[in-house]
FIFIVEX-286591 format. One line per 8 residues: for each residue x, y, z of C-alpha. Coordinates in steps of 0.25 Angstrom, whole numbers. Example, Ala and Ser with C-alpha at 12.3 -4.5 7.8 and 13.67 -1.06 7.14 Angstrom:
<recs>
49:-18:31; 55:-4:29 .
</recs>
This chain:
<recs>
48:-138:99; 41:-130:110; 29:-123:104; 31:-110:112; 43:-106:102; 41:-101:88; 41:-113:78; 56:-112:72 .
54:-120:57; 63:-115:49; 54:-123:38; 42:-116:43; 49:-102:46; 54:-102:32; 43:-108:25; 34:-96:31 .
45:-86:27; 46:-91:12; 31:-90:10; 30:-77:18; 41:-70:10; 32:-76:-2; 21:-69:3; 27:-56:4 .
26:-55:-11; 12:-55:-9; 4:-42:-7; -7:-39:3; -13:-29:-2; -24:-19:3; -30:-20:17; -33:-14:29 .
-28:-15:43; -28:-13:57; -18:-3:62; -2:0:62; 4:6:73; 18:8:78; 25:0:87; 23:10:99 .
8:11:97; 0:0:103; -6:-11:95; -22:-12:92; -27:-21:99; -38:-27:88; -50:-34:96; -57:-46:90 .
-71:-44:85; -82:-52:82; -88:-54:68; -102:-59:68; -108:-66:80; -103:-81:83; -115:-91:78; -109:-103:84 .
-101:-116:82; -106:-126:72; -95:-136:71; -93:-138:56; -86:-151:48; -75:-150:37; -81:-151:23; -74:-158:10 .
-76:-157:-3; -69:-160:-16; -71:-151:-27; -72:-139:-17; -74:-131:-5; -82:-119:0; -82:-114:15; -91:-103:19 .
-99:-95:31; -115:-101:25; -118:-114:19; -127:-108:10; -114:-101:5; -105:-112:5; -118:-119:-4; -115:-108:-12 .
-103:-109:-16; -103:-124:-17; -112:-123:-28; -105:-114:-35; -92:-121:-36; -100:-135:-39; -104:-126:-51; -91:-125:-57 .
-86:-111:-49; -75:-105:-42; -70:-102:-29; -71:-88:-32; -87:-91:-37; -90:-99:-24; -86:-87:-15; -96:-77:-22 .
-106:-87:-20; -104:-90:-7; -101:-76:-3; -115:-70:-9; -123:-82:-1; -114:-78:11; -119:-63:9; -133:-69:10 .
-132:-78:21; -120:-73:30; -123:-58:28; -118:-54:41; -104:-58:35; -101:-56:22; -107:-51:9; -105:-41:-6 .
-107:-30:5; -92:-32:9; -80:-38:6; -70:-51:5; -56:-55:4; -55:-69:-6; -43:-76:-9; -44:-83:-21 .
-36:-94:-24; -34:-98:-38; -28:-113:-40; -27:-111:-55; -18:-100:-55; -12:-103:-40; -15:-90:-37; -22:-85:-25 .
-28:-70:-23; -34:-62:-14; -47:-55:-16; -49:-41:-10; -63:-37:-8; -64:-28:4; -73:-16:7; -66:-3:4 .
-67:12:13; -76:20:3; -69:31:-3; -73:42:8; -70:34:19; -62:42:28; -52:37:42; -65:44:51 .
-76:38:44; -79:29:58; -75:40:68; -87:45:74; -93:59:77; -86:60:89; -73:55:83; -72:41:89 .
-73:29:80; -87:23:77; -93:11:86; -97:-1:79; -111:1:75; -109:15:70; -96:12:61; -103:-2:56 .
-118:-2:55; -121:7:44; -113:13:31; -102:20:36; -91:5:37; -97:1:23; -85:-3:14; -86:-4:0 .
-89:-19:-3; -79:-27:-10; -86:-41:-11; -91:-41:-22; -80:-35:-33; -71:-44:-26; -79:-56:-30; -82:-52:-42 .
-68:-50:-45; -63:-63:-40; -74:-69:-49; -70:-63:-62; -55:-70:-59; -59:-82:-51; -74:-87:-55; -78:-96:-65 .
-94:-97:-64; -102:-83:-66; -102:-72:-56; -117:-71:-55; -120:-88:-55; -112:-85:-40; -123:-77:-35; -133:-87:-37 .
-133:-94:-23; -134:-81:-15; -146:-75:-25; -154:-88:-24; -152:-88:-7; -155:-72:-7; -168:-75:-15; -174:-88:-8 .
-167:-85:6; -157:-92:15; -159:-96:30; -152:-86:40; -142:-95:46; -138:-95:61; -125:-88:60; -133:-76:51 .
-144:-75:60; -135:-75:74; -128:-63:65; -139:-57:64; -144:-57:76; -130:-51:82; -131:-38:72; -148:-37:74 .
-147:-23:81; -136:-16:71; -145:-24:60; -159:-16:64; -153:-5:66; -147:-5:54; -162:-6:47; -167:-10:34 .
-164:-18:26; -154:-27:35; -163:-26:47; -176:-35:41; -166:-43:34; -157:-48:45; -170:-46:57; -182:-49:57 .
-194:-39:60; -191:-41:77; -176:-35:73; -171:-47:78; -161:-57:68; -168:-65:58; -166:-80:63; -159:-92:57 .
-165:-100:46; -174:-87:44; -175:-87:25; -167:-75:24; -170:-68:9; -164:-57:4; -169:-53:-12; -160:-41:-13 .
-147:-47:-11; -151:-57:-21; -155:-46:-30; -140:-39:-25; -133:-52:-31; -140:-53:-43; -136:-39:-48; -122:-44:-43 .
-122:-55:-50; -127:-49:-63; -118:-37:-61; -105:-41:-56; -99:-34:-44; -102:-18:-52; -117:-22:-48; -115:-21:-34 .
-105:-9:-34; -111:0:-43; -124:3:-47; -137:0:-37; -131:-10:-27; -119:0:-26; -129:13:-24; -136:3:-13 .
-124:1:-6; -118:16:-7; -134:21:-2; -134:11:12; -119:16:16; -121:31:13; -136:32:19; -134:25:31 .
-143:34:41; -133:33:51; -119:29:46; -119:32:31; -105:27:24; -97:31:13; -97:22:1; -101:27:-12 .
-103:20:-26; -88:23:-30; -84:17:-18; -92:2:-24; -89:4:-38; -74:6:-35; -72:-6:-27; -61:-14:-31 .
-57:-27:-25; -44:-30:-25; -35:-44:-27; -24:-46:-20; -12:-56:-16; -14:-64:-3; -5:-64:8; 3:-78:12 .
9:-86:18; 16:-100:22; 12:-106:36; 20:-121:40; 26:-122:28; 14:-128:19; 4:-118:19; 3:-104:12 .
-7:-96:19; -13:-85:11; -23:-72:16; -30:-60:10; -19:-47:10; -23:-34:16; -33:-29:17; -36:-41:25 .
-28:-41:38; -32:-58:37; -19:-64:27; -8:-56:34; -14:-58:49; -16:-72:46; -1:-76:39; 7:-67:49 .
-1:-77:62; 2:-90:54; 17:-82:51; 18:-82:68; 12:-96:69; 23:-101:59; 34:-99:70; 27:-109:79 .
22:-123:80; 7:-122:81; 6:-136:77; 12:-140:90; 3:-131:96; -11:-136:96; -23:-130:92; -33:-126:103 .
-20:-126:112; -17:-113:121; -2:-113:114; -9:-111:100; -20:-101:104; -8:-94:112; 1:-93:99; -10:-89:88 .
-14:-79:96; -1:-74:98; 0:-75:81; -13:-67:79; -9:-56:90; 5:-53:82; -4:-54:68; -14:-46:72 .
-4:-35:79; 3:-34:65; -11:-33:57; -15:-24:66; -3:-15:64; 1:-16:50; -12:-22:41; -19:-11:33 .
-23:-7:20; -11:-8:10; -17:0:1; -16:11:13; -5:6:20; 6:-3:19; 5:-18:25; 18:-25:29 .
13:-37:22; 25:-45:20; 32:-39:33; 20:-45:41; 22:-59:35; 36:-58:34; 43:-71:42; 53:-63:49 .
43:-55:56; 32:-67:57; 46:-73:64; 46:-62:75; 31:-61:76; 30:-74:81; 41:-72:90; 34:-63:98 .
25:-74:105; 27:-82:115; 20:-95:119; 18:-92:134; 13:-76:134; 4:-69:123; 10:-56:117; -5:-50:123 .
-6:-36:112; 1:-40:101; 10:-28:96; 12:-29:79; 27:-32:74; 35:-23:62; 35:-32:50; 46:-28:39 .
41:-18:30; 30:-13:40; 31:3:40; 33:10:52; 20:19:52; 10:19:62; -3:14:63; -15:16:71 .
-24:7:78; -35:0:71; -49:2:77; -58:-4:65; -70:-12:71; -66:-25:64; -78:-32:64; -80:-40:51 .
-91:-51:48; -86:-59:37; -86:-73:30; -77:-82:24; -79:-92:13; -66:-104:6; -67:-110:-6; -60:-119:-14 .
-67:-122:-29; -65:-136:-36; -52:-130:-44; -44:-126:-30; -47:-111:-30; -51:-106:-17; -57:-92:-11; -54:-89:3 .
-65:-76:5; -68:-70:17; -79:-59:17; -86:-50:26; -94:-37:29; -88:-34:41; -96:-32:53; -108:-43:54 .
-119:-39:45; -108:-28:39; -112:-12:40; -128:-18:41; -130:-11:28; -139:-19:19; -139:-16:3; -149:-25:-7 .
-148:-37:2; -132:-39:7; -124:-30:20; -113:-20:19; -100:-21:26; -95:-11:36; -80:-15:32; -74:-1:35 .
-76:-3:50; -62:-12:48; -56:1:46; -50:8:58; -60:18:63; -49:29:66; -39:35:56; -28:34:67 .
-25:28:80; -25:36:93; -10:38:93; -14:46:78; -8:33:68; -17:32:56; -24:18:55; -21:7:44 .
-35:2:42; -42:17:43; -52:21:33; -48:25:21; -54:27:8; -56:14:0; -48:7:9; -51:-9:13 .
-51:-10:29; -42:-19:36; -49:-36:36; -44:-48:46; -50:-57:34; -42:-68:31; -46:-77:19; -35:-88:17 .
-31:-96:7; -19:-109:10; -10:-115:0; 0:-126:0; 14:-119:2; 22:-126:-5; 13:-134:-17; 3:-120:-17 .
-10:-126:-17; -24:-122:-10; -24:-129:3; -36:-120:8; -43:-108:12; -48:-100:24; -54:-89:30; -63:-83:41 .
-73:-71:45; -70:-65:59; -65:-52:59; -51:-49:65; -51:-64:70; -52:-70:56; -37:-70:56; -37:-80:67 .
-49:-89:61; -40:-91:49; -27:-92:55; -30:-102:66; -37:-112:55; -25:-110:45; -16:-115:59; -26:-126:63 .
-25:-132:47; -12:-130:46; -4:-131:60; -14:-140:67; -20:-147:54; -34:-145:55; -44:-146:46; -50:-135:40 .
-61:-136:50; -54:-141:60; -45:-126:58; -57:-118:58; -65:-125:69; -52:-122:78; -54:-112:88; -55:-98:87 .
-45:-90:93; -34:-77:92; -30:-62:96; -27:-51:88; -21:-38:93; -21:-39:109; -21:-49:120; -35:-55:120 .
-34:-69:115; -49:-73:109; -55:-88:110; -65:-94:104; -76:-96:116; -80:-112:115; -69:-115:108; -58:-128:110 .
-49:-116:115; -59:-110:124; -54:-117:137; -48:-111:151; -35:-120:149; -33:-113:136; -37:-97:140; -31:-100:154 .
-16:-104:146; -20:-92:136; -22:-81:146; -9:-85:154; -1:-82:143; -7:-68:143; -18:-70:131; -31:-62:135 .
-41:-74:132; -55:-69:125; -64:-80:124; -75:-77:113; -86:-82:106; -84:-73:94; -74:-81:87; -82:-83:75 .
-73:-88:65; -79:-92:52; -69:-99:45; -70:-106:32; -59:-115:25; -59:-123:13; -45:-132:10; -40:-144:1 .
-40:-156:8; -34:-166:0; -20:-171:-4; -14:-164:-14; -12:-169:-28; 3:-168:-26; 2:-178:-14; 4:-166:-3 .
-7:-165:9; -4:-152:11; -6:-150:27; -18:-145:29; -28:-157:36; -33:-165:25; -43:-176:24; -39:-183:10 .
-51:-190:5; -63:-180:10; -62:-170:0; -52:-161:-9; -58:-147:-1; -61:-147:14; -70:-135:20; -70:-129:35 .
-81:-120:41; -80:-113:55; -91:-119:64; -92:-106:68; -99:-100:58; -110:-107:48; -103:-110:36; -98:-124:30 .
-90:-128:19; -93:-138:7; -89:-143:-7; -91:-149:-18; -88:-165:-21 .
</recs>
C-alpha cells in the first residue's frame, strides 16, 4: 500500500467513526478560543511562542514500579507525592501534594496563584472527569481593557507585568473540590511536604535558576517582595544549589490547610490579593473580593475518541483548545499508515505537520468559550469531516497556510482574528494510585513567573493576556476569545487520559506544558506509543516538531530530525523549516505496563516482569517519575 495515499481500513475508518459518534454525546463545555472567521477572510496566522527558557537535555530512564506511579517537573515534587500515596492516599491527594511543592520549587510555572485542568479517572466507578479550574475575567473587565492610550493594543511588558492580566485563580477551589469527591487522607496532612520545604528551604535547581535569570530585568523592575526573593542584592538571578526559604508561603498553606479553599478566597489572603492587583503603581487591575469569593470551578465531561482501533483517547473540553485540537490530528492521522512511515523520517514530519496545520486552522476558527459562543464540538470530530480533512494533504507539497473547513453544525457567523499573546508557563504532573485511579493535571500561571506579582510568598497569573487584545478584527468581526466578564480565556493545554477501547481499562496518562505547542508534545508521543510502539520514554524523548496556522515548519535544534537531508526534502515540498532551540516540551506520562488479568497485552509497549506502572520524564526538563514497590 503506498504510503502517500490516505490509509483506507474500513476497520479502522469505522472503528473511529463508532467511537466518535460516541463521543458526540459527550459535552465540551466552557472555554475560550482563537478566532472564527468567514471563508472570505483570511485565516490567522498563530506564531509559536516560547514558554520559559530551554535549560538543557538531560537524558532521562523509564521508571517502574508496582503499586504506583507518579510523573512530575521537580524531584522534590514527585518525593512528595510518593510519600503520600505509600501512605495510604489517592491520586487526587498525590496531585495537591505535588502541586504545593511545585508552587515552591518550580515557581516560574505553576502555583494556587492560577489555575489547572485535571482529569480524574475513577476505576471504581469507571468514570472519568474533567476538572475545570481556570482563571476567570473579573466582572469589569471590558473587550478594551489591553488597548492602549493611543488605541493600539498593549506590548507585552505593559499587558503582562503588573495587575492589569491577573485572573481570578481557580487552583485552589478546584482541588479542593476534587478532594471532597476523590481523597481519602485529610486535606491539610497534603500540605505537609511543601510547609516542611517552605520552612527549612530547598535548593534552587538549575532549570529554576536559568528561569530566573531570563526574567531578571521584568523581576527588579517589578520591586519588593519578588526582587530579593528571586535575585540577589547585585540584581542579578540567585544561582543553583542556592537554600531558598520562604516563611510566608509556608504561613499561606497552613491557613489553607486549616481553612479549606474559603481561606484563600475570602478574608486576609483574598484582601492581599485584591490590594496588589488594584494598587499596582503603573498597571493597576480589576479584580475585586466578589470576584474570589465567587469563584466556581466547574466539572466537566471530557472529549474522546478512538485511534487504531484499540485506544480511546481522551482530553479536557473547552475551554482548553488541547482535547479537541489533539483528537481532530489523531482523527486526520487515522486515514494514514503512519506505522509505515517511520519516526524521525521526512514522510512522517511531512504528514504531522500537515495534521496539526488543518487542526490548528479549525481551533483557530471555531474554539471559544461555549458559554459565549457556541463550539461545533461534534461537527469538528465528526468522521465525515475528519475524512475530508485528511483529504486535503498531499504527501509531496505542504498545504503552506492552512485555511479551517465547515464542520456540520458550525454557524455561519463570522469571526475575527485572535491577537492574544499566548504565552503560558505551565507544568504537568501523571499519576496512577495503588487502586488504578489516575490524574492527568496540567497547571500554569501563564507567562513565566505569571504577572511578577508576589502575595504572602506564591506568584499571580497574568492569564487574561490569552484573551484577544481587540474586541473585533480589522475587517469589524467581533473576536471569540475577546474579554468579557467572567469569562475563562481560550488554553492549548491538553491533559490526557487512554483507555483500552474495547475491554475500557486505564492504559495511561499524559500531558505537557508549552503553550500553543503542547498539542504537538502530546499528540506526537500518543503516535510514537501507539503507531511506532514506543515506550513511554521512548515517545516523549522523540523529537519535537509541528506548525500551527502558516507555512513555517518548526524543528527541534539538536534533534535526530535536525539534519540537511531531512529540511532539504522538507523545504522542497514547500514547508518553511524554522529550526529552534525553544522546543521545550515537558512532557510527563504514567502507564500500565503489564498483561492484563484477562490475558490481553493491550498494545502499548510493555515490559512484563519490571513493574505493574511504568513512568516517562522529558529529559528536557528536570522532573522524573517513581513509584512504590
Amino acid at each position: 500500500m503506498s504510503a502517500l495515499t490516505p490509509f483506507p481500513s474500513p476497520l479502522r475508518t469505522s472503528a473511529f467513526a463508532l467511537s466518535l459518534a460516541a463521543l458526540l454525546a459527550l459535552s465540551a463545555c466552557g472555554g475560550n478560543d482563537d478566532p472564527v472567521i468567514p471563508p472570505a477572510v483570511a485565516e490567522p496566522v498563530e506564531q509559536f511562542v516560547p514558554p520559559e527558557p530551554p535549560s538543557g537535555f538531560t537524558p532521562k530512564a523509564i521508571a517502574y514500579a508496582n503499586r504506583d506511579m507518579v510523573s512530575a517537573a521537580n524531584p522534590l515534587a514527585v518525593n512528595a507525592g510518593v510519600d503520600i500515596l505509600a501512605r495510604g492516599g489517592s491520586a487526587v491527594d498525590a496531585a495537591i501534594a505535588v502541586q504545593m511543592v511545585l508552587n515552591l520549587v518550580e515557581p516560574q510555572s505553576s502555583g494556587i496563584g492560577g489555575g489547572a485542568f485535571l482529569m480524574h479517572f475513577d476505576r471504581g466507578a469507571g468514570r472519568l472527569l474533567a476538572y475545570d479550574g481556570r482563571e476567570t475575567a473579573p466582572r469589569a473587565a471590558t473587550g478594551n481593557m489591553f488597548i492602549g492610550a493611543n488605541g493600539q493594543p498593549l506590548g507585552f511588558t505593559a499587558a503582562v507585568d503588573g495587575g492589569l492580566s491577573v485572573g481570578t485563580p481557580g487552583l485552589v477551589r478546584m482541588l479542593e473540590a476534587a478532594h471532597r469527591a476523590h481523597g481519602r487522607l485529610p486535606w491539610a496532612d497534603l500540605f505537609a511536604p511543601a510547609i516542611a520545604l517552605a520552612d527549612n528551604g530547598f535548593e534552587i535547581s538549575a532549570r529554576m535558576s536559568t528561569s530566573i535569570a531570563g526574567s531578571a530585568d521584568r523581576i527588579r523592575a517589578q520591586g519588593e517582595p519578588g526582587a530579593s526573593y528571586f535575585l540577589q542584592a547585585n540584581g542579578t538571578a540567585k544561582t543553583t544549589g542556592t537554600l531558598l526559604r520562604n516563611p510566608e508561603f509556608a504561613a499561606t498553606l497552613r491557613t489553607i490547610a486549616a481553612g479549606g479553599a474559603n481561606a484563600f478566597y475570602t478574608g486576609a489572603i483574598a484582601q492581599d490579593i485584591v490590594n496588589k492587583v488594584r494598587n499596582h503603581p503603573t498597571n493597576p487591575g480589576r479584580m475585586t473580593m466578589e470576584d474570589l469569593a465567587g469563584y466556581t470551578h466547574r466539572v466537566r465531561e471530557p472529549v474522546c475518541g478512538v485511534y487504531r482501533v484499540t485506544y480511546r483517547v481522551c482530553g479536557m473540553p473547552t475551554p482548553s483548545s488541547g482535547g479537541i485540537t489533539t483528537l481532530q490530528t489523531l482523527g486526520i492521522l487515522q486515514q494514514f499508515d503512519v506505522a509505515r512511515l517511520g519516526a524521525n523520517t521526512a514522510d512522517s514530519v511531512h504528514l504531522i505537520s500537515e495534521a496539526y496545520r488543518l487542526a490548528y486552522a479549525d481551533r483557530a476558527r471555531y474554539i471559544a468559550d461555549s458559554d459565549f459562543i457556541g463550539v461545533p464540538t461534534a461537527g469538528l470530530l465528526d468522521p465525515a469531516y475528519l475524512r475530508d480533512r485528511a483529504q486535503l494533504i498531499s504527501m509531496t507539497r505542504s498545504i503552506g497556510t492552512p485555511t479551517a473547513g465547515t464542520p456540520p453544525g458550525a454557524q455561519p457567523l463570522p469571526r475575527g482574528i485572535d491577537n492574544s499573546l499566548n504565552l503560558p508557563s505551565t507544568s504537568h504532573v501523571s499519576i496512577i494510585d495503588r487502586n488504578g485511579n489516575a490524574v492527568s493535571m496540567t497547571t500554569t500561571i501563564e507567562n513565566g513567573f505569571g504577572s511578577l506579582q508576589m502575595v504572602r510568598g506564591f506568584l499571580l497569573n497574568n492569564q487574561l493576556t490569552d484573551f484577544s487584545f481587540t474586541e473585533r478584527d480589522a475587517d469589524g468581526n467581533l473576536i471569540a476569545n475577546r474579554v468579557e466578564p467572567l469569562k475563562r480565556p481560550r488554553s492549548s493545554m491538553a491533559p490526557t487520559v487512554v483507555f483500552h477501547a474495547q475491554t475500557g481499562d486505564l492504559e495511561g496518562v499524559i500531558g505537557s506544558p508549552g503553550g500553543s505547542a503542547i498539542i504537538q508534545y502530546v499528540t506526537k508521543s500518543l503516535v510514537g506509543m501507539i503507531d511506532w510502539r514506543l515506550n513511554v520514554q521512548q515517545a516523549i524523548n522523540l523529537p519535537n516538531f509541528g506548525a500551527q496556522t502558516n507555512a513555517t515548519t518548526s524543528i527541534e535544534q539538536g534533534s535526530a530530525i535536525d539534519n540537511a537531508a531531512l529540511r532539504d526534502n522538507l523545504a522542497a515540498r514547500g514547508h518553511t523549516v524554522a529550526r529552534t532551540t525553544a522546543f521545550t516540551s515537558g512532557l510527563h506520562g504514567a502507564v500500565f505496563n503489564s498483561i492484563r488479568p484477562n490475558g490481553d497485552p493491550g498494545q502499548f509497549a510493555r515490559n512484563p516482569g519490571a513493574g505493574v506502572y511504568a513512568g516517562g520524564s522529558d529529559p528536557r526538563r528536570e522532573g522524573i517519575s517513581r513509584g512504590n514497590n
